[in-house]
N, C-alpha and C positions, 0 to 999 in steps of 0.2 A: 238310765234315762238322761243322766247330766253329760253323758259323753255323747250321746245322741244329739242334745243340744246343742253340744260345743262343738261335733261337728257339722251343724246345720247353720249354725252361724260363721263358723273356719268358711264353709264355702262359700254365704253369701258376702262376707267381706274382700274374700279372692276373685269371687265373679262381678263383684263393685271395682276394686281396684282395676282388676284386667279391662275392665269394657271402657273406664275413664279416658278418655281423651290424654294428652299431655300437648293438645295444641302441637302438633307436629307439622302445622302447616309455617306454624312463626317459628318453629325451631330449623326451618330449612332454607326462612326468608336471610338475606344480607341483614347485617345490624352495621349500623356506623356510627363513628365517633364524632367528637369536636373536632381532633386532628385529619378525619377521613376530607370537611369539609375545604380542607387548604389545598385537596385536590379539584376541587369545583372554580374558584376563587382564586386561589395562586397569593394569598393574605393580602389580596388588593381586592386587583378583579381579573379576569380570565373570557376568551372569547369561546366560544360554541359553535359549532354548524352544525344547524340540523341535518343528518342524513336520510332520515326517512321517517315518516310518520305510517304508522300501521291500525287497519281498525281489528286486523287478528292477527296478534305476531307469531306465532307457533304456525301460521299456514300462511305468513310472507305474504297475506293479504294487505296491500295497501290503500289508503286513502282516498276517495277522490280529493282530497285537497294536499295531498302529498306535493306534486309541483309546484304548488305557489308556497308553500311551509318551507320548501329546501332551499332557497336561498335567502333563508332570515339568518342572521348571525344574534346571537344572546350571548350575553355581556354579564356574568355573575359574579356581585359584587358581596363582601362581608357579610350586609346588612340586610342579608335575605332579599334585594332587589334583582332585579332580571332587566336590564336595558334590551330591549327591543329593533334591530335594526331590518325591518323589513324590505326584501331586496323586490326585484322589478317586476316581478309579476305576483299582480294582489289576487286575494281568496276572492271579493267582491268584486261590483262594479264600480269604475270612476277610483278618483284618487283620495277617497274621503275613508281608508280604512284606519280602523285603530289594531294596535297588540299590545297587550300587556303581559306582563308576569312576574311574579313573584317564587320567592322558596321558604319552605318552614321546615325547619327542622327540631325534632323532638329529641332529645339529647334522651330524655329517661326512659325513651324506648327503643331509641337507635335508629329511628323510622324520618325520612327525606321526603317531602311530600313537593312536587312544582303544582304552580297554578296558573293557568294559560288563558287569556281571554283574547280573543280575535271578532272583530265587530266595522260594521260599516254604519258610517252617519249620515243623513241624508237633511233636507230641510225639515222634517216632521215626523222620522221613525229611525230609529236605530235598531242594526239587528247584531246579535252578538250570538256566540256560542263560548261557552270555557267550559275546561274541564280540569281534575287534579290526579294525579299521576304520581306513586310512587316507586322513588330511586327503586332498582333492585340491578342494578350493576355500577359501579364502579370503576374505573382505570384512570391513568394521566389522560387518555386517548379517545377513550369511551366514555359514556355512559349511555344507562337504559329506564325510563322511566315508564310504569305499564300499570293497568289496571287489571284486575280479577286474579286468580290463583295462583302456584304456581303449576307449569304445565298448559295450563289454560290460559294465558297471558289474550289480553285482547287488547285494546287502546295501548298502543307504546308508539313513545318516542324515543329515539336514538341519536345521539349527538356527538359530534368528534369532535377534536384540537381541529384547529384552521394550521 
């Protein structure tokens, strides 16, 4: 009977182990260092162009606001700021737009996160859209910053060296 038991328990421990998870989705995601971010920055600051923004990147679906995002240049500096230089043709109407953005980066997770906000001001209403984006590509030349799984990527931005 005690061997009955012990392997009724052998296999509920093996079919607990086997079925656990090990989070294989973050063991496939990029991790980055403090050193990775001297490639964002350049240990001052470093220019950006955006190349395309996508609402599904895996089907190269892009934006309706793709055009007017592509000639912004962002400017990333140490201190997790993003200078904003938006070029000549705005998301909104008139010449009353805002962009901001920001970077945070989580050292004890290895995780880049940007944060983009794009809004128009009027005399009595402001409308704004942001959203936040994590890095998952890297280069001197590239990067890619994207929301959802991997595989399933949807919201990404893409950004080159000028």
């Amino acid at each position: 009977m005690n061997n009955f038991k012990l392997l009724i328990l052998s296999l509920f421990i093996l079919i607990i182990t086997v079925s656990c998870s090990s989070d294989d989705d973050d063991a496939s995601q990029e991790l980055y260092s403090s050193e990775d971010l001297t490639i964002l920055h350049n240990n001052s600051s470093k220019a950006w162009k955006l190349e395309a923004y996508y609402i599904d990147y895996n089907s190269k679906q892009k934006s309706e606001q793709n055009d007017c995002l592509v000639d912004d240049i962002y400017t990333f500096k140490q201190d997790g700021i993003i200078e904003v230089a938006t070029g000549l043709e705005n998301c909104y109407y008139g010449d009353n737009e805002i962009a901001e953005a920001e970077y945070s980066f989580y050292e004890d997770e290895g995780r880049l996160y940007i944060t983009i906000i794009r809004g128009e001001v009027t005399e009595d209403l402001v409308k704004s859209t942001s959203f936040t984006l994590q890095l998952i590509e890297l280069t001197e030349n590239r990067m890619v910053f994207a929301s959802g799984d991997k595989d399933n990527y949807k919201i990404s931005l893409i950004f080159i060296t000028e």
